[in-house]
N, C-alpha and C positions, 0 to 999 in steps of 0.2 A: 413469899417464897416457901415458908412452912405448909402453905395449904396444896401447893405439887409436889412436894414428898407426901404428902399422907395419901395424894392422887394414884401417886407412885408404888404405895403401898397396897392400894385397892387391886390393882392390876396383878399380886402376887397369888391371890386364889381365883382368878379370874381363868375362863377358857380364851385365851388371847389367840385369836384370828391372826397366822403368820405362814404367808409363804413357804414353802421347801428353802429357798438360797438361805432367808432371816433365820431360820429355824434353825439350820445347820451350822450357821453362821454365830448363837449364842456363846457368850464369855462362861465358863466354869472358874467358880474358885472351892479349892477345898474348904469343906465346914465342919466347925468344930461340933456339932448339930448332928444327931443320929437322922434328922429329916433332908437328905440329901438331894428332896426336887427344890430347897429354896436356895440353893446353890448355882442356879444359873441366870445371868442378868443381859438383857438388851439394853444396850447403850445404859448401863449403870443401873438400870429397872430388875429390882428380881421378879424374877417369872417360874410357876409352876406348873403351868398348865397350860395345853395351848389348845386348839382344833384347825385341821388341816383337812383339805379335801383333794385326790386325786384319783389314779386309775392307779388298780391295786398290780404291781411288774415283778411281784415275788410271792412266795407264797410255799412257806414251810412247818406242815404239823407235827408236832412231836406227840401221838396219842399219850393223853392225860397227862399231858405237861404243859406245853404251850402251843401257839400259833402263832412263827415269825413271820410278816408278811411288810413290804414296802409301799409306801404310796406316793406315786411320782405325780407333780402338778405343773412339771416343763420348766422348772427352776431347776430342781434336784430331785433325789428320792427319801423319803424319811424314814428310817428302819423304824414298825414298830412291832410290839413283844403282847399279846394277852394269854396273860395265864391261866391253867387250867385245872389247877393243882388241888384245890378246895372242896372236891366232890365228897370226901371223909371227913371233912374239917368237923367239929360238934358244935360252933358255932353256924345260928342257923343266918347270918349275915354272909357270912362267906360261902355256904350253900348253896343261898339264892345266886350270888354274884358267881358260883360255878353256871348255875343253870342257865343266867345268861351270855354268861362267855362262849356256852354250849353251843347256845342261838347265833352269836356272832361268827361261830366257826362255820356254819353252813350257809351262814352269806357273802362272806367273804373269798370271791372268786378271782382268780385270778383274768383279768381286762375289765374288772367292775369296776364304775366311782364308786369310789367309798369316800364319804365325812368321818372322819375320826375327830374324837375327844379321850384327851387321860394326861398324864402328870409325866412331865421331864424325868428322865434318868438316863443314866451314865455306861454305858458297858463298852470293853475294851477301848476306850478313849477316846469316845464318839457316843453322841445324846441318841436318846431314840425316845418312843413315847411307849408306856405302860398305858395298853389302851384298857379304858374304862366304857365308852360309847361308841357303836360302830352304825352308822346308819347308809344304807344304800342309795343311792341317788337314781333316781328315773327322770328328773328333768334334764335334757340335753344344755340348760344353759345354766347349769349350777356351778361349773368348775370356770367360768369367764366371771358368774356374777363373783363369787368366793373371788377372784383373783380383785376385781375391781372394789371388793369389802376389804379387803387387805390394803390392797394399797389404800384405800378413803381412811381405815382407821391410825396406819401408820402415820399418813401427812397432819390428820388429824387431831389425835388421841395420840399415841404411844412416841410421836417423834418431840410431843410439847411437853413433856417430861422434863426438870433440868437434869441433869447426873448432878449425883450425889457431892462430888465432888464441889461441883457450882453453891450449891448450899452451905457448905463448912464455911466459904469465904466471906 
């Protein structure tokens, strides 16, 4: 039993492959923790990360602040946020990571797939993703194959988790 919690643990920094309904669908518990993406748990599993792949159905710039934009996969739509803020920053880590957010704003179109990758967060009371990786799809059957990798790893991988709770007992 101790070796699927530490399984369970793995999946915490992990880019966990999850549908729009599962994604949306995530438990929040307040954390006593300033790191407020290890706050959200699938069936008892904390999760910080996910990647999702859809057709991008919104698409909001705020020059030199952010790019809100949605990506619907015909479950739901997932709100996410990439920031842009770090053009001045004097670290040259957050520089770079401006330059590429830069990149990611002029491929992100509104009716494009887009793959997202980045980290769980919270705003007005509804998760969204802080995206970290944005990549464009040009194969026509990447959003069936993503749909059919989600559901293989849920029944697979992330449904054979015990909860937490299973274990104390």
């Amino acid at each position: 039993m101790k070796n699927g919690n530490n399984n369970a643990v793995a999946l915490q920094n992990t880019h966990v492959k999850l549908l729009a309904f599962d994604l949306l669908s995530l438990t929040h518990f307040p954390s006593c923790s300033s790191d407020a993406a290890t706050s959200f748990f699938r069936r008892g599993i904390p999760i910080s990360r996910v990647e999702t792949l859809g057709t991008v159905t919104l698409r909001h710039l705020k020059p030199e602040r952010l790019l809100c934009f949605a990506i619907d996969d015909g479950t739901g739509c997932v709100p996410c946020v990439l920031w842009l803020n770090d053009a001045n920053s004097p670290s040259v880590v957050r520089r770079r990571r401006h330059e590429l957010a830069a990149r990611f704003v002029e491929v992100v179109k509104f009716g494009a797939v887009a793959r997202v990758r980045g980290r769980l967060s919270r705003y007005k009371g509804g998760v969204q993703v802080t995206v970290s990786d944005v990549v464009m799809e040009r194969d026509p059957n990447a959003e069936i194959f993503h749909r059919l990798d989600c559901i293989r790893l849920a029944r697979n991988c992330y449904n054979l988790f015990p909860s937490p709770c299973s274990l104390r007992g």
